[in-house]
TIVO-2410 file (N, C-alpha, C; in nm, 3 decimals):
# residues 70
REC num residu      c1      c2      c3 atome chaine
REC   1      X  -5.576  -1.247  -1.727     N      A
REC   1      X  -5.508  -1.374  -1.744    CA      A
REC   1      X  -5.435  -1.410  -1.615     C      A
REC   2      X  -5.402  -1.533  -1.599     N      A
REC   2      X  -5.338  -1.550  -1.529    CA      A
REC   2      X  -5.437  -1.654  -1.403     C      A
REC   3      X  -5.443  -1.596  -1.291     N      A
REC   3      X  -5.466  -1.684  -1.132    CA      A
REC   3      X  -5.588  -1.579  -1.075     C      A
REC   4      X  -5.701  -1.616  -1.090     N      A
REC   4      X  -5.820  -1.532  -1.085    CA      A
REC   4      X  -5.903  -1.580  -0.926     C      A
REC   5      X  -5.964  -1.495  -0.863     N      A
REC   5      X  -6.009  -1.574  -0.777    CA      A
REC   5      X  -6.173  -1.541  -0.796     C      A
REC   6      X  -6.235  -1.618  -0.733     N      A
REC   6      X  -6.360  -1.614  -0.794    CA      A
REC   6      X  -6.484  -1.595  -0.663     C      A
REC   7      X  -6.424  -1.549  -0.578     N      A
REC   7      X  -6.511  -1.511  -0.400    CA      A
REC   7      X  -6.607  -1.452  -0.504     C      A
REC   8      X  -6.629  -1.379  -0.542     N      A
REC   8      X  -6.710  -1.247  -0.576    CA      A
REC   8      X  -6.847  -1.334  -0.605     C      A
REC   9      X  -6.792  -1.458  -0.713     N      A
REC   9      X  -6.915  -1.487  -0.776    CA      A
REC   9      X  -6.990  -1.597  -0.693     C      A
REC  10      X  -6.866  -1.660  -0.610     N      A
REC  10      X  -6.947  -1.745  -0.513    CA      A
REC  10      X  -7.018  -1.747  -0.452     C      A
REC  11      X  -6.983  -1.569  -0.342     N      A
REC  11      X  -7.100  -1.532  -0.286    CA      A
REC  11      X  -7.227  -1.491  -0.334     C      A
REC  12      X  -7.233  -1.439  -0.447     N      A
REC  12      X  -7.338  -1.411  -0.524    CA      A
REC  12      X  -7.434  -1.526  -0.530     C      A
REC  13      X  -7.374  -1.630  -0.553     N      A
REC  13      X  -7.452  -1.723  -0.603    CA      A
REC  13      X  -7.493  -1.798  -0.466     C      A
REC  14      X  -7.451  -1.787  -0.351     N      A
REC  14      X  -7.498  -1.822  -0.217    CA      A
REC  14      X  -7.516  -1.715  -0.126     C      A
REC  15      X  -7.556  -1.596  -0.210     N      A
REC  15      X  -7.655  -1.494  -0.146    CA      A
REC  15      X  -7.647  -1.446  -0.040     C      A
REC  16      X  -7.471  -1.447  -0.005     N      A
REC  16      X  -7.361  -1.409   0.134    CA      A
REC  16      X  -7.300  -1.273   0.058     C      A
REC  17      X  -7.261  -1.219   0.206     N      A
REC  17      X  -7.200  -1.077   0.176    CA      A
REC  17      X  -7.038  -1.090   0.263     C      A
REC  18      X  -6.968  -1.010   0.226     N      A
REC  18      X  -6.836  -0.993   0.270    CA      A
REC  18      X  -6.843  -1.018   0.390     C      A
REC  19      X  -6.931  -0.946   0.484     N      A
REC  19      X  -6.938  -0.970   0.613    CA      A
REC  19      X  -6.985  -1.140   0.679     C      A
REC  20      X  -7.053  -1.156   0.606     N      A
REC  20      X  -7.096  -1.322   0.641    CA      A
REC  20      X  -6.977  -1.388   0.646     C      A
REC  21      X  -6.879  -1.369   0.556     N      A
REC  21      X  -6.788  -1.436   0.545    CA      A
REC  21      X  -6.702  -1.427   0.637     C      A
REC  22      X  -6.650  -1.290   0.691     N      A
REC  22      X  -6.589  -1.273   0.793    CA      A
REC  22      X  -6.597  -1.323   0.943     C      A
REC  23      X  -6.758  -1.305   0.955     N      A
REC  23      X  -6.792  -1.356   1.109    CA      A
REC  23      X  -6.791  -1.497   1.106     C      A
REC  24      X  -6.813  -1.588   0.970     N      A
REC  24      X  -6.839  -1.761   0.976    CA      A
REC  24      X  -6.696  -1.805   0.965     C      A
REC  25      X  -6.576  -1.753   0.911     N      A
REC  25      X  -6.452  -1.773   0.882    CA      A
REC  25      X  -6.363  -1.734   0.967     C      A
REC  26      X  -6.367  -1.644   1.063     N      A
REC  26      X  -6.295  -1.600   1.123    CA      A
REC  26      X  -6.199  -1.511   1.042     C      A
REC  27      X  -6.177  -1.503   0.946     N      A
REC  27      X  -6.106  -1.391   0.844    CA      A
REC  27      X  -6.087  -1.239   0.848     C      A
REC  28      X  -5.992  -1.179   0.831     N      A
REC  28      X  -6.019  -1.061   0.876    CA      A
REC  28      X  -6.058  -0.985   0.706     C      A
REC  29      X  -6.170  -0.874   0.759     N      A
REC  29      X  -6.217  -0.800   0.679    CA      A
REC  29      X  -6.157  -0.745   0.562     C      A
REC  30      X  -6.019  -0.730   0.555     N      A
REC  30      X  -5.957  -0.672   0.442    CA      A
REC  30      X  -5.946  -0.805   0.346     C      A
REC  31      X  -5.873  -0.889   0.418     N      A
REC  31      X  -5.850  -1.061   0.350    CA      A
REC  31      X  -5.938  -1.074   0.284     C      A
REC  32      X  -6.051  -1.081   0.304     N      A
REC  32      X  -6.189  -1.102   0.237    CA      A
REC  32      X  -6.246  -1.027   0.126     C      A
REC  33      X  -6.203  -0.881   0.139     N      A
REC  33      X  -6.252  -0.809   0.061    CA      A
REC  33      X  -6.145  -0.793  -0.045     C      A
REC  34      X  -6.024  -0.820  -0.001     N      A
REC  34      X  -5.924  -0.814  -0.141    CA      A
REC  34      X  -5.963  -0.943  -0.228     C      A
REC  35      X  -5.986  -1.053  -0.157     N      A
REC  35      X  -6.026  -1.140  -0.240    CA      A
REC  35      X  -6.154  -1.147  -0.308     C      A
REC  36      X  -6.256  -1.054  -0.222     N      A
REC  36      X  -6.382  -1.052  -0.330    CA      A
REC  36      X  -6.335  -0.937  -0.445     C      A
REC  37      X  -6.267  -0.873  -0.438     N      A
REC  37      X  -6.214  -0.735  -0.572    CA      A
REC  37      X  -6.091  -0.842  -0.609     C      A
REC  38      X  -6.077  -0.932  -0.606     N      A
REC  38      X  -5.932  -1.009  -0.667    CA      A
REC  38      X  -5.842  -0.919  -0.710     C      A
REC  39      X  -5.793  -0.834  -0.590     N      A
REC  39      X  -5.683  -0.799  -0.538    CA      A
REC  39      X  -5.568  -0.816  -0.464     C      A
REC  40      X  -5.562  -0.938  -0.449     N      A
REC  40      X  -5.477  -1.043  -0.376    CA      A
REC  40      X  -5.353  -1.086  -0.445     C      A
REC  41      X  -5.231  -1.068  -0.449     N      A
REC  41      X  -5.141  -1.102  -0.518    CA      A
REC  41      X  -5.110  -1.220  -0.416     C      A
REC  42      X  -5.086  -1.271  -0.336     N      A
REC  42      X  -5.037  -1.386  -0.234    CA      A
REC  42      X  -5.153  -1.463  -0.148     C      A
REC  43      X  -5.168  -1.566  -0.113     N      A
REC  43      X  -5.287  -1.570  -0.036    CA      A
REC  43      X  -5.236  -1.755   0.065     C      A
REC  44      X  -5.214  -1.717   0.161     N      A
REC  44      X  -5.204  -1.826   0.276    CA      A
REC  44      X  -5.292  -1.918   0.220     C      A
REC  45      X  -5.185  -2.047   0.299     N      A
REC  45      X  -5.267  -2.172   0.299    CA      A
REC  45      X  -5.398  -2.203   0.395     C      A
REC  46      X  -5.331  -2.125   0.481     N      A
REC  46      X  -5.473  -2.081   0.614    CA      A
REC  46      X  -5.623  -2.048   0.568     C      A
REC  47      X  -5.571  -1.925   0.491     N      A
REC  47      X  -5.671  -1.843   0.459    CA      A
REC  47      X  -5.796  -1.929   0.357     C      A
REC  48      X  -5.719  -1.987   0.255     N      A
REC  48      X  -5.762  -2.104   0.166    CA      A
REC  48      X  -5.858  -2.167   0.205     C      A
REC  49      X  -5.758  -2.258   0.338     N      A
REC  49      X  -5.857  -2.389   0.383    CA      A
REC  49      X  -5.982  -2.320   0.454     C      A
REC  50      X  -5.972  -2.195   0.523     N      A
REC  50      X  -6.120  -2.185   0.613    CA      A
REC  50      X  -6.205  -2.109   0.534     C      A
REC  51      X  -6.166  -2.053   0.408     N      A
REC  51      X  -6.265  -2.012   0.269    CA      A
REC  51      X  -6.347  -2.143   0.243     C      A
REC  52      X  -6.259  -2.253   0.203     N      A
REC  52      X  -6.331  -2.379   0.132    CA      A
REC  52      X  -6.380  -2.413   0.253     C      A
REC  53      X  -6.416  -2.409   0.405     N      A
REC  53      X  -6.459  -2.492   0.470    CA      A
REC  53      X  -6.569  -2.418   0.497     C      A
REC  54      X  -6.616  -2.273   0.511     N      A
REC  54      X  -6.741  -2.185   0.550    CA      A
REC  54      X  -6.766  -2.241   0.429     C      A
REC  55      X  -6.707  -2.195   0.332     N      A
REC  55      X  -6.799  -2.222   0.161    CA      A
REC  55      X  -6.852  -2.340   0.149     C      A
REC  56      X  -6.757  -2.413   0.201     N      A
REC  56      X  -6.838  -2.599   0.129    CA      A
REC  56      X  -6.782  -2.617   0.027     C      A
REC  57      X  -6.691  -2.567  -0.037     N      A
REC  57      X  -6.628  -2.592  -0.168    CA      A
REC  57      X  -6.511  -2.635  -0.169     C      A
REC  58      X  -6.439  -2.711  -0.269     N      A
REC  58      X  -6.331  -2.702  -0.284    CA      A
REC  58      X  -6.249  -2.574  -0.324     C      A
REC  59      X  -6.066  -2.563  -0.322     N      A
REC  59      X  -5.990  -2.441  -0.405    CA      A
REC  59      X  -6.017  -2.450  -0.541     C      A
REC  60      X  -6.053  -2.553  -0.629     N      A
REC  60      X  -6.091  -2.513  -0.759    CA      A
REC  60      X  -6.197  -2.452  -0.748     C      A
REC  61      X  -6.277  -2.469  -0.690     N      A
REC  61      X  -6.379  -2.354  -0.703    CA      A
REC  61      X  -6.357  -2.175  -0.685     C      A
REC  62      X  -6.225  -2.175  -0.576     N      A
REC  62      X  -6.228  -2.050  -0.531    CA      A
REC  62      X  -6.110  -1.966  -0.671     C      A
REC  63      X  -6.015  -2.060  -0.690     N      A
REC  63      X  -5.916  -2.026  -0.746    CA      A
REC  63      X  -5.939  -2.061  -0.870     C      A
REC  64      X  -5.891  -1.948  -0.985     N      A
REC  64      X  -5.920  -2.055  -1.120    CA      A
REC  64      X  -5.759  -2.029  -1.198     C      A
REC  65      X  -5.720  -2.105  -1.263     N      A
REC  65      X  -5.614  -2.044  -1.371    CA      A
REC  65      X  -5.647  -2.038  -1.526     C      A
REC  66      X  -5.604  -1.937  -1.585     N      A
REC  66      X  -5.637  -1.905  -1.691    CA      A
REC  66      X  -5.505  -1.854  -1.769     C      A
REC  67      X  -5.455  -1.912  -1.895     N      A
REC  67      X  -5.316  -1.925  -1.957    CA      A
REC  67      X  -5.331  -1.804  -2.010     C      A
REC  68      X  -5.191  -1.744  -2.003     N      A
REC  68      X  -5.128  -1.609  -2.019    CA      A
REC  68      X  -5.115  -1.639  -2.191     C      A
REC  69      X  -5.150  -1.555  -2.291     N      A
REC  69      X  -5.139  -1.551  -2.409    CA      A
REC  69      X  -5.005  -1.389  -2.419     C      A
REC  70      X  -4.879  -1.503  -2.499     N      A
REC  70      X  -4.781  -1.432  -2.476    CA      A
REC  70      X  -4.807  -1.341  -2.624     C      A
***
């Protein structure tokens, strides 16, 4: 629950690997990979915009929210 990020499935579905992402984004390797294991508790506005701009996507695509059932 909660603020999910969704790298993992994006790349899947555009048939890119962690590393693609790194060399087209300029991103560094951990950044990338915490966000493909959505392990990321914080994540720059930086980091955001040059995800959605290699990707072609918007942040709803990358980011999703999903309501906390108390």
């Amino acid at each position: 629950m909660g603020i999910h990020c969704r790298l993992s499935t994006i790349l899947g579905e555009k048939r890119l690997k962690v590393a693609d992402v790194v060399r087209g984004s300029g991103l560094a390797r951990d950044t990338v990979r915490n966000l493909f294991y959505d392990k990321t508790r914080r994540v720059d506005y930086d980091v955001l915009e040059k995800l959605c701009a290699f990707l072609e996507c918007g942040l709803e695509d990358i980011l999703v929210y999903t309501k906390k059932d108390r």
